[in-house]
C-alpha beads as a LAMMPS data file, in Angstrom:
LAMMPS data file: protein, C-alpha beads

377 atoms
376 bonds

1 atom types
1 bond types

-500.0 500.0 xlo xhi
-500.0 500.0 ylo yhi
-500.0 500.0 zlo zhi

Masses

1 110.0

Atoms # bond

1 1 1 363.749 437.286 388.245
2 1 1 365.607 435.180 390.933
3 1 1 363.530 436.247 393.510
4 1 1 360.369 436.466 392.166
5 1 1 361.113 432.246 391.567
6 1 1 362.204 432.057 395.152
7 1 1 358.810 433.384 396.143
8 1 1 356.835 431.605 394.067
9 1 1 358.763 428.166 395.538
10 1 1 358.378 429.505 398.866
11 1 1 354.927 429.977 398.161
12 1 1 354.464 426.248 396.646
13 1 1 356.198 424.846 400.050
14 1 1 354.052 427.219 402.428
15 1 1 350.867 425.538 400.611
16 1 1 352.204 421.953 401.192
17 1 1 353.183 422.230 404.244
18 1 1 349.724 423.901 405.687
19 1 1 346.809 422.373 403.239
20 1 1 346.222 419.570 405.401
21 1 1 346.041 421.771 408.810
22 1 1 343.666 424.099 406.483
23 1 1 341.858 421.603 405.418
24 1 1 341.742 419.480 408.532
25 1 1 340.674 422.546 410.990
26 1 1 337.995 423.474 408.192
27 1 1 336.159 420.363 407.552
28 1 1 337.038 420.544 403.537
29 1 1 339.062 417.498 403.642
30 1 1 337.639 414.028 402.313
31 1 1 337.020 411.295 405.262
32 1 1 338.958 408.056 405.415
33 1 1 336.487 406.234 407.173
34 1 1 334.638 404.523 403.928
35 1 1 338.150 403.231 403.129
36 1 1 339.321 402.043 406.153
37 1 1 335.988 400.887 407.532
38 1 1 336.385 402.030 410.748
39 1 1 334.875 404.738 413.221
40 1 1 337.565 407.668 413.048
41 1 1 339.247 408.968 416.370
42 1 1 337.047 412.254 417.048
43 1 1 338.384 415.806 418.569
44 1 1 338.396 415.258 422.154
45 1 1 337.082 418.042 424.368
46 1 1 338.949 420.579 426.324
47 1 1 340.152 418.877 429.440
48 1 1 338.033 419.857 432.736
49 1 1 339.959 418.273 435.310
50 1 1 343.661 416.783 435.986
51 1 1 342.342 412.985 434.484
52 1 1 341.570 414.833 431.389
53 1 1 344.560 416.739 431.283
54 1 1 346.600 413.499 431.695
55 1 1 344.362 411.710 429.079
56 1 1 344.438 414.676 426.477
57 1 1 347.689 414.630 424.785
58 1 1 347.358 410.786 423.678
59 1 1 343.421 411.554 422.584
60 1 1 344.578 414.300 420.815
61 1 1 346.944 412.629 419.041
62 1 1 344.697 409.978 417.190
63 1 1 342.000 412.174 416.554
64 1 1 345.475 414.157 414.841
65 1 1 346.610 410.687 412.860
66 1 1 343.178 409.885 412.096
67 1 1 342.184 413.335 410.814
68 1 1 344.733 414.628 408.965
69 1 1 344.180 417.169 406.056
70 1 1 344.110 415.162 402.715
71 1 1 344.943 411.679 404.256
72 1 1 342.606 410.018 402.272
73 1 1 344.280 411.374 399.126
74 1 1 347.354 410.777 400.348
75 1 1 346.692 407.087 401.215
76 1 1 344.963 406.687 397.822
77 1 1 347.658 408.190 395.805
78 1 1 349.907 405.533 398.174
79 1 1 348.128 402.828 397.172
80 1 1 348.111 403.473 393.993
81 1 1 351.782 403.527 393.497
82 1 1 351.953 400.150 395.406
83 1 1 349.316 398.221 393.635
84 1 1 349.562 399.561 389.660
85 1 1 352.975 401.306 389.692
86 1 1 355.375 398.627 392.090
87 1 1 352.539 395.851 392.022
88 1 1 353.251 395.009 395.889
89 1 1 352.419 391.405 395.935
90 1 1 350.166 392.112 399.321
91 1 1 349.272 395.153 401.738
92 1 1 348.181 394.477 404.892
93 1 1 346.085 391.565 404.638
94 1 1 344.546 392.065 400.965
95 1 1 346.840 389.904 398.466
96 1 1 347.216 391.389 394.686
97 1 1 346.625 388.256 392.955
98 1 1 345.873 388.007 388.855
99 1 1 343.542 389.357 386.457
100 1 1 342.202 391.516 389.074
101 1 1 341.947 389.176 391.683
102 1 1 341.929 390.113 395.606
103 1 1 342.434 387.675 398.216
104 1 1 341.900 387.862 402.208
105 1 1 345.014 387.120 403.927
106 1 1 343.432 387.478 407.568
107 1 1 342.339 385.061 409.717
108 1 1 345.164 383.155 408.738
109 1 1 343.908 382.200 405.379
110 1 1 346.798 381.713 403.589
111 1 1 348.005 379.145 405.514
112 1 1 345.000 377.563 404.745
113 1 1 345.683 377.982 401.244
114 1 1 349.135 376.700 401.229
115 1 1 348.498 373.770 403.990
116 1 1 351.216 375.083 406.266
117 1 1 349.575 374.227 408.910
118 1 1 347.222 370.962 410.114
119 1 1 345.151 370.200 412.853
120 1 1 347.002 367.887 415.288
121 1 1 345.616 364.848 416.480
122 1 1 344.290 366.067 419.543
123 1 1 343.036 369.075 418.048
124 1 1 341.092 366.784 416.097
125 1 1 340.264 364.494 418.859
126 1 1 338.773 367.511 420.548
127 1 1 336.738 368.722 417.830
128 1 1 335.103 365.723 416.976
129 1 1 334.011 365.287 420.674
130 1 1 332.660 368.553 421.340
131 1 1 330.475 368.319 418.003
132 1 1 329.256 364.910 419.155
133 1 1 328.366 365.845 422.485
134 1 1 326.480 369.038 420.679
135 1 1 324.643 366.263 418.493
136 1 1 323.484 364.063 421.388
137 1 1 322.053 366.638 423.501
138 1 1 320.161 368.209 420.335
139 1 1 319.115 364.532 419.310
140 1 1 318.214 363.841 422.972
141 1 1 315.769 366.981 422.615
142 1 1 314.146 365.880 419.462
143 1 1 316.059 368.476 417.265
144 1 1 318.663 367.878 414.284
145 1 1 322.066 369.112 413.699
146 1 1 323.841 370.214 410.894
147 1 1 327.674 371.615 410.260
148 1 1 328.224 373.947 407.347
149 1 1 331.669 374.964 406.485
150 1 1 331.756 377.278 403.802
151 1 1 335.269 376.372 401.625
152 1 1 337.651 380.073 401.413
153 1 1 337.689 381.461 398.538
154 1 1 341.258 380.831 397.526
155 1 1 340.327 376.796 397.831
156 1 1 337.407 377.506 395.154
157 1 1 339.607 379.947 392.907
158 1 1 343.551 379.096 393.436
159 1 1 344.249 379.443 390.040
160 1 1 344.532 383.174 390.353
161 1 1 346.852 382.910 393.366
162 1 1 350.245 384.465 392.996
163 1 1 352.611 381.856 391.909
164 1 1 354.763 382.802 394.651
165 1 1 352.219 381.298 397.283
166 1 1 352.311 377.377 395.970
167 1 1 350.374 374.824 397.833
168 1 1 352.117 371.534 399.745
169 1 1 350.457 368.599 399.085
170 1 1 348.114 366.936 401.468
171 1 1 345.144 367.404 403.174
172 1 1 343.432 370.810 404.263
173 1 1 343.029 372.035 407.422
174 1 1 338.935 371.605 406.244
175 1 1 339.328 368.320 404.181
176 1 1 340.676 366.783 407.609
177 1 1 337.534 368.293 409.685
178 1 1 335.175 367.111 407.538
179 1 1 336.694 363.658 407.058
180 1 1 336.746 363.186 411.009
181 1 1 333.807 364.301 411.528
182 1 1 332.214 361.754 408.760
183 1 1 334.573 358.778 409.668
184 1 1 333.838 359.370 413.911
185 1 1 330.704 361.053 414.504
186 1 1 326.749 360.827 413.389
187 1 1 327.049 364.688 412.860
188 1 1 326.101 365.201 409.152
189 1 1 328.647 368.006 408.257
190 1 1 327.806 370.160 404.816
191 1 1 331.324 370.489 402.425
192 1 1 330.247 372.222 399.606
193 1 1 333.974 372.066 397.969
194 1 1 333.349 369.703 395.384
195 1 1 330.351 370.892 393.991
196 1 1 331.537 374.546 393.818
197 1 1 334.919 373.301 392.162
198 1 1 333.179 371.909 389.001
199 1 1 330.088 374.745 389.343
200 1 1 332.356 377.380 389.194
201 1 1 333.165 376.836 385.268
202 1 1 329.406 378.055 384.909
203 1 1 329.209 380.869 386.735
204 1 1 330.901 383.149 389.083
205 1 1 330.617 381.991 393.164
206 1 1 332.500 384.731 394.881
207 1 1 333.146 388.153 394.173
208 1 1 336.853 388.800 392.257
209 1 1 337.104 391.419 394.823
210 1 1 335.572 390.272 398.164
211 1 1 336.670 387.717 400.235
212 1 1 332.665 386.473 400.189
213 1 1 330.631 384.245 397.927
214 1 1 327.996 386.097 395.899
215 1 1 324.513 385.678 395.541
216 1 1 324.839 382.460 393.333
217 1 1 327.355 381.161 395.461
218 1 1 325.025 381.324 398.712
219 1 1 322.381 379.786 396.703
220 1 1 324.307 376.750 395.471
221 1 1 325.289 376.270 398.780
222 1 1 321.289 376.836 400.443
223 1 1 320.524 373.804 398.323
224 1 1 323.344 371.506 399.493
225 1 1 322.949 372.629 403.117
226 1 1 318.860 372.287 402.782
227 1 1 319.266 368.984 400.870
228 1 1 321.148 367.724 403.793
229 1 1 318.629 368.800 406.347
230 1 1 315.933 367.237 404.910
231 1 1 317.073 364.097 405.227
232 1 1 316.368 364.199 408.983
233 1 1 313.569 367.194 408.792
234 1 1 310.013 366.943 407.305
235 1 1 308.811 369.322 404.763
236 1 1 312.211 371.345 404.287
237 1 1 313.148 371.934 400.420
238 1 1 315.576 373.973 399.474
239 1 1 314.575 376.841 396.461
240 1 1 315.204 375.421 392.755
241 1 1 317.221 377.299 389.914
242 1 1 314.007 377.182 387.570
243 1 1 312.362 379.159 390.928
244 1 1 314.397 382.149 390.611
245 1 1 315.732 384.696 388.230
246 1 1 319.992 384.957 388.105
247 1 1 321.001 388.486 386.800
248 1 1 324.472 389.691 386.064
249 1 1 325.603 392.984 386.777
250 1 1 328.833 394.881 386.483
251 1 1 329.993 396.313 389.761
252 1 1 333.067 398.640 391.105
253 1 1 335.632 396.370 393.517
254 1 1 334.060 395.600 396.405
255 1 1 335.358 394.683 400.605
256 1 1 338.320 393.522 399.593
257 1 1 339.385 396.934 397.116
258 1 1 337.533 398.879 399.746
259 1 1 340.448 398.169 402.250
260 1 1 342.836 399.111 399.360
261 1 1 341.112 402.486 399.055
262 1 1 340.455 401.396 395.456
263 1 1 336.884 400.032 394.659
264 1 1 336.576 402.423 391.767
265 1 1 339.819 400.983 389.863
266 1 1 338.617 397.426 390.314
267 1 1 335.223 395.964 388.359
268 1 1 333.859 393.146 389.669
269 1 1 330.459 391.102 388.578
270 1 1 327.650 390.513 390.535
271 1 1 325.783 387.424 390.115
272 1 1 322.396 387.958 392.054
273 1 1 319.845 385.295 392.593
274 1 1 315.940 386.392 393.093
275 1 1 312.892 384.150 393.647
276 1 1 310.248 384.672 390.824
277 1 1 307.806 384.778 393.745
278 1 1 309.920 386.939 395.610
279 1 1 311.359 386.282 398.949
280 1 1 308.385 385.508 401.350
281 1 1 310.205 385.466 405.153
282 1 1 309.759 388.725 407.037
283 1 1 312.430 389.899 409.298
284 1 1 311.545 390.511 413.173
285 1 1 313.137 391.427 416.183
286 1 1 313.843 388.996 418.866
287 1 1 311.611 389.595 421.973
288 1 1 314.192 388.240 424.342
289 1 1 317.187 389.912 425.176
290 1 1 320.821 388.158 424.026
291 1 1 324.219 389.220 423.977
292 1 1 324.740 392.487 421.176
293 1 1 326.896 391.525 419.330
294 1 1 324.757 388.207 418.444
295 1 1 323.163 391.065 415.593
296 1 1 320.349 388.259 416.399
297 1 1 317.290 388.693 414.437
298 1 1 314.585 386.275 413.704
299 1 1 312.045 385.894 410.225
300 1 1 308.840 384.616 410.181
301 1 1 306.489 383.496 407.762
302 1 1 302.615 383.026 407.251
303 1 1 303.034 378.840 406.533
304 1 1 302.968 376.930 409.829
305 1 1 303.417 373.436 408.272
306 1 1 307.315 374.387 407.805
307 1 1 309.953 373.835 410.658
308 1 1 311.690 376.425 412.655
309 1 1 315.524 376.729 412.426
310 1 1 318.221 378.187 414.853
311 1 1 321.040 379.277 412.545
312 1 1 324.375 380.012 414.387
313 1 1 326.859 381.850 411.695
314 1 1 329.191 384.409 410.311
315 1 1 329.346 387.017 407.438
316 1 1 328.860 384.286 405.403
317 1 1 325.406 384.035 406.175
318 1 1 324.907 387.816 405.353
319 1 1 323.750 385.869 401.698
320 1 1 322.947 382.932 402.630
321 1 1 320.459 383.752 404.889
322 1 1 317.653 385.284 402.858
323 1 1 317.525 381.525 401.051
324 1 1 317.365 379.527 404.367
325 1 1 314.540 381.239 405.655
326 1 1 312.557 380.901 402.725
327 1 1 312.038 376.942 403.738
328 1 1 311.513 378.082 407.574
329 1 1 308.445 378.913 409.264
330 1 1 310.550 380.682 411.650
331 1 1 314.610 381.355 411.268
332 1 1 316.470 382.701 414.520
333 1 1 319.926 384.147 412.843
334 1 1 322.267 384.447 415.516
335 1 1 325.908 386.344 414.451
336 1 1 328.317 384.097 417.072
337 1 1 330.421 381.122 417.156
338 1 1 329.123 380.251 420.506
339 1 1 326.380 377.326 420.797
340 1 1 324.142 378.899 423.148
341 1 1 322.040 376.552 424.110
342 1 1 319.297 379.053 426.316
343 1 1 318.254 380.383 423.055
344 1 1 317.622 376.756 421.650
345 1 1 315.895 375.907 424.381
346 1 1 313.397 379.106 424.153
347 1 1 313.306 378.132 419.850
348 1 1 312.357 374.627 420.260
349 1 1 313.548 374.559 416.530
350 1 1 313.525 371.566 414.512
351 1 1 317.091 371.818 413.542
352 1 1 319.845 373.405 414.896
353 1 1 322.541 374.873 411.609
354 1 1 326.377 375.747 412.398
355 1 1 327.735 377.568 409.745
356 1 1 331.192 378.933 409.948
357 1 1 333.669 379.833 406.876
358 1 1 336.966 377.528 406.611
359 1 1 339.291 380.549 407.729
360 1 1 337.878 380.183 411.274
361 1 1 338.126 376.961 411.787
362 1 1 339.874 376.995 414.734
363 1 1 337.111 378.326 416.404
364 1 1 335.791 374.365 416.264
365 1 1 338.737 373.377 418.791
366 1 1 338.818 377.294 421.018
367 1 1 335.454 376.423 422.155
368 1 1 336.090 372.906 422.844
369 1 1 333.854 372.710 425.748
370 1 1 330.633 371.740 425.764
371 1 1 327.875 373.775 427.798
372 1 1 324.221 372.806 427.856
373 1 1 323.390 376.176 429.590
374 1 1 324.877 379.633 428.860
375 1 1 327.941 381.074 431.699
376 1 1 327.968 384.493 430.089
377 1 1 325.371 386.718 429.564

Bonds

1 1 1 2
2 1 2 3
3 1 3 4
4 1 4 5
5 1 5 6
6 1 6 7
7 1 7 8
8 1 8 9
9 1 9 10
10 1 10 11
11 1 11 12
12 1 12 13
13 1 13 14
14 1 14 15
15 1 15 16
16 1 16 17
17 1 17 18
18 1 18 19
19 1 19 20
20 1 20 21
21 1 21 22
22 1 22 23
23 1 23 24
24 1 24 25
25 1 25 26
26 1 26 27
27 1 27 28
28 1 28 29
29 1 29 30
30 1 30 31
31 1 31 32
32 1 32 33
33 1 33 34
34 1 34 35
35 1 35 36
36 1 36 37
37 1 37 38
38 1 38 39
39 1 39 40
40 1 40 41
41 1 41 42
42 1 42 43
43 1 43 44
44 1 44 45
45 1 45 46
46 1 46 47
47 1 47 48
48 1 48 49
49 1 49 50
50 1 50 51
51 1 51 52
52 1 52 53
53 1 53 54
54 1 54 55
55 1 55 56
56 1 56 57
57 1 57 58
58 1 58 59
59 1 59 60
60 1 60 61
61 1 61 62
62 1 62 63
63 1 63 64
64 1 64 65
65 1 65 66
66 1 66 67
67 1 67 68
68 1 68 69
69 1 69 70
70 1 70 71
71 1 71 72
72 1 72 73
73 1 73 74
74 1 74 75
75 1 75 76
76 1 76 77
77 1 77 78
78 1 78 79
79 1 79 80
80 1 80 81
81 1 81 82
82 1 82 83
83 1 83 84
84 1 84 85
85 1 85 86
86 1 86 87
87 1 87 88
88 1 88 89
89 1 89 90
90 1 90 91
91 1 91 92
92 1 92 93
93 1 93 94
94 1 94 95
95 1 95 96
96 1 96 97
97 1 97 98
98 1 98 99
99 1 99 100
100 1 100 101
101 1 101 102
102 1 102 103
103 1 103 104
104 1 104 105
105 1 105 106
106 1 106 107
107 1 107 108
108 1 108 109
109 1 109 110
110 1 110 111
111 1 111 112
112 1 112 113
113 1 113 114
114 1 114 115
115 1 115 116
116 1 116 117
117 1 117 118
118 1 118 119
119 1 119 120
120 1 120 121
121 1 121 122
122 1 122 123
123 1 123 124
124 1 124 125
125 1 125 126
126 1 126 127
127 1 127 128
128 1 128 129
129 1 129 130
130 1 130 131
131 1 131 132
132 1 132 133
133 1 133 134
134 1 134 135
135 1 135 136
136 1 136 137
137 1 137 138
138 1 138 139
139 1 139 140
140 1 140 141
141 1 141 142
142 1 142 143
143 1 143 144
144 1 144 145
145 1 145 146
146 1 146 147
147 1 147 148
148 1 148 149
149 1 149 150
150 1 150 151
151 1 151 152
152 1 152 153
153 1 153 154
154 1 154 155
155 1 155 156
156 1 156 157
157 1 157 158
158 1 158 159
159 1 159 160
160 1 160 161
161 1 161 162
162 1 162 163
163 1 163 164
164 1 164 165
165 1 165 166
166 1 166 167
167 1 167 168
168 1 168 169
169 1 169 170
170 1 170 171
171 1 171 172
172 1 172 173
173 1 173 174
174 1 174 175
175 1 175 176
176 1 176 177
177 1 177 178
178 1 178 179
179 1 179 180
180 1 180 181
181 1 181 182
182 1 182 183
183 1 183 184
184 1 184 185
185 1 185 186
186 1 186 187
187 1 187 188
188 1 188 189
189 1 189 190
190 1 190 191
191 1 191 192
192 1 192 193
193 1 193 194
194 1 194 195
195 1 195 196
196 1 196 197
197 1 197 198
198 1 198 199
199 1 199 200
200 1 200 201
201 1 201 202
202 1 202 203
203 1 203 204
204 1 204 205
205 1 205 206
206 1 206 207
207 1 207 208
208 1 208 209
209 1 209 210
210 1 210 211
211 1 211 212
212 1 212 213
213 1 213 214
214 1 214 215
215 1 215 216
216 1 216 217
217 1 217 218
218 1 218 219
219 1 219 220
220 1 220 221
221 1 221 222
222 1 222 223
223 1 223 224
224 1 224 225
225 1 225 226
226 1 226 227
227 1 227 228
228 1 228 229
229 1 229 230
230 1 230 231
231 1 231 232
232 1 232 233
233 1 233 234
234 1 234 235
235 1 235 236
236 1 236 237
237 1 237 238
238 1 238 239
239 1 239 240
240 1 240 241
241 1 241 242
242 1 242 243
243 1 243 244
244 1 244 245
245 1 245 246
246 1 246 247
247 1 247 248
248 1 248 249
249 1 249 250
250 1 250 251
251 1 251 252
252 1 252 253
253 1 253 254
254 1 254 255
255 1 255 256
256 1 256 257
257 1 257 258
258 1 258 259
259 1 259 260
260 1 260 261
261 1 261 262
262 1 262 263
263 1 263 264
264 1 264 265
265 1 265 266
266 1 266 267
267 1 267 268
268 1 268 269
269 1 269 270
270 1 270 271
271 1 271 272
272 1 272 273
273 1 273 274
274 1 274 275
275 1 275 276
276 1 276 277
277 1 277 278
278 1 278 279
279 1 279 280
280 1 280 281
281 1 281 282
282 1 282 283
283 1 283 284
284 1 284 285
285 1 285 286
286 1 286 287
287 1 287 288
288 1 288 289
289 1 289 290
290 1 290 291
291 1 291 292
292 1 292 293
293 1 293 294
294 1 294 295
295 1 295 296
296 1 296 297
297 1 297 298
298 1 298 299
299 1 299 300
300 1 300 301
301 1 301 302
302 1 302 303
303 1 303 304
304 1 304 305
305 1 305 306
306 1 306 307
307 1 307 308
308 1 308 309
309 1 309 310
310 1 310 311
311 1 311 312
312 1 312 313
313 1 313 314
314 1 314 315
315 1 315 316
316 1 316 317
317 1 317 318
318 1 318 319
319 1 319 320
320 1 320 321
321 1 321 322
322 1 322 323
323 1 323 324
324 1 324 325
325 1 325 326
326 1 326 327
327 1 327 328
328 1 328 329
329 1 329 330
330 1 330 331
331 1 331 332
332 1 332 333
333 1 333 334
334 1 334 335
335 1 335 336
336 1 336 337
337 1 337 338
338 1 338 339
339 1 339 340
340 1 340 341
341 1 341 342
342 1 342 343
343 1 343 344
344 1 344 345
345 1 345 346
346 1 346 347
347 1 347 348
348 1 348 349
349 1 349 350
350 1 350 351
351 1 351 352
352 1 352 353
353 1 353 354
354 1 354 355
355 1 355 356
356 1 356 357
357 1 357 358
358 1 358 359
359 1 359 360
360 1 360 361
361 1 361 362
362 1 362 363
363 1 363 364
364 1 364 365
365 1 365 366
366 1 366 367
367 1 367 368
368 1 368 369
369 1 369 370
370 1 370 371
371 1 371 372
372 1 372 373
373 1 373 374
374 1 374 375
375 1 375 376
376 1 376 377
């Protein structure tokens, strides 16, 4: 009886210990590159000279780490115990905040949230003369300018914040931006914090489980932004509420529960905003070659009485976008924190739009310089 146990342990362990070789050298096991959203490390080839040889054993060994039989259940089943069973306050850079709220912790966003950190006042000296200089030589050229900061979400939605992050008192790192710009510069800057602060009682702005805005969020925030370029652009209006058709709609967890490994434990809501008329703007490809990973693209549409727009941005504008060029004859979207002035130039747009989220803002004093022509292609 003893030994028929011993075999039947031995047999257990022999199954642990090989399943993931089986199931790695077979193809059977699950991939982990949905959840970490990443390209995973591939086989490499047999080595056919002494380079490869030398280059082999450290290929080998992340294709190994990222290939492993069963990692993706076994990284699961990890987080799993973290998040619900030892309710880890934050892995890697996703914070476990309340009632199912996630929260981006890259970029250095939470010392954004907790105003640990200020721009100096050089940094802010800096800023505001780099934007100025960007303003003249638009104005100079006949063509507007407009800064849109997009607020994080943990400045819309603190309230679901771990109470072991407070906030010091003060000013934000984007309150003092947009105050210096306003106070020492004629470059109209977008903050769309106040209005999303009282808007958000109505409806959800960003997703519980993204660090993005929704749908409704990026419309709110077309109409401020469009409001303000109208002021200095004829025949721009931004799309009305009583325009469009908002639809809730349940949803599993999205980016943020993604990195977890755990968008089907999370439900989120997705507020989506449609035109009644549908969106008009076509997308088309640029017929001039700039950097790749601009992800430039341009849309057009059939009404030639409406401006044309350059839009510099970031993911941010992955919603927002579809809105702006609705009031565009012709939208150039350009994926880039650079001001690159040789594709202006080419537009000839009527307004130039700078849109970058508050996590990044020290992108604003990084590229300090001002160039009227591109250095890099």
């Amino acid at each position: 009886m003893e030994k028929g146990a011993n075999r039947v342990l031995l047999l257990v362990f022999l199954v642990v210990i090989f399943a993931p070789l089986i199931t790695m050298y077979s193809g059977l096991a699950p991939s982990s590159a949905l959840m970490e959203k990443r390209r995973l490390a591939l086989r490499p080839p047999l080595p056919r000279s002494m380079g490869d040889v030398q280059r082999y054993p450290r290929l080998y060994e992340r294709y190994f780490d990222d290939q492993f039989g069963l990692r993706s259940l076994l990284v699961r089943a990890y987080m799993q115990l973290m998040v619900h069973g030892l309710h880890v306050p934050q892995i890697n850079n996703v914070i476990i905040g309340q009632a199912g709220w996630l929260y981006y912790a890259g970029n250095n966003e939470m010392a954004d949230y907790q105003r640990t950190r200020q721009f100096s006042a050089a940094q802010l000296a800096r800023i505001v003369q780099t934007q100025q200089q960007r303003c003249d030589w638009l104005r100079q050229r006949g063509i507007a300018y407009v800064v849109f900061i997009p607020p994080n979400k943990s400045s819309v939605y603190p309230e679901h914040m771990l109470p072991s992050l407070p906030r010091a008192a003060g000013m934000s790192r984007l309150q003092q931006v947009v105050t210096a710009l306003r106070a020492r510069t004629s470059v109209p800057v977008v903050d769309v914090e106040a209005l999303f602060s009282t808007a958000r009682y109505a409806r959800l702005l960003y997703l519980m489980t993204d660090s993005h805005w929704n749908e409704y969020g990026a419309f709110l925030a077309q109409q401020a932004l469009l409001g303000e370029v109208a002021r200095a652009v004829s025949n721009v209006a931004p799309l009305a509420a009583d325009a469009c058709a908002i639809l809730e709609e349940p949803r599993m967890g999205s980016d943020l529960a993604l990195m977890l490994g755990l968008q089907d434990t999370y439900h989120d809501t997705n507020v989506l905003v449609r035109p009644l008329a549908g969106f008009v703007a076509a997308a088309v490809p640029l017929q001039y070659a700039v950097p790749k990973d601009y992800q430039a693209y341009a849309t057009v549409q059939n009404n030639q009485r409406l401006p044309r727009a350059v839009i510099f941005r970031d993911s941010f504008g992955n919603r927002l976008n579809p809105f702006l060029a609705e009031s565009f004859s012709r939208s150039v979207f350009l994926w880039t924190y650079d001001f690159d002035a040789a594709v202006i130039e080419r537009e000839k747009p009527a307004v130039v739009i700078y849109q970058l989220v508050e996590r990044v803002l020290d992108v604003l004093d990084t590229t300090n310089v001002f160039r009227a022509v591109r250095t890099k292609q």
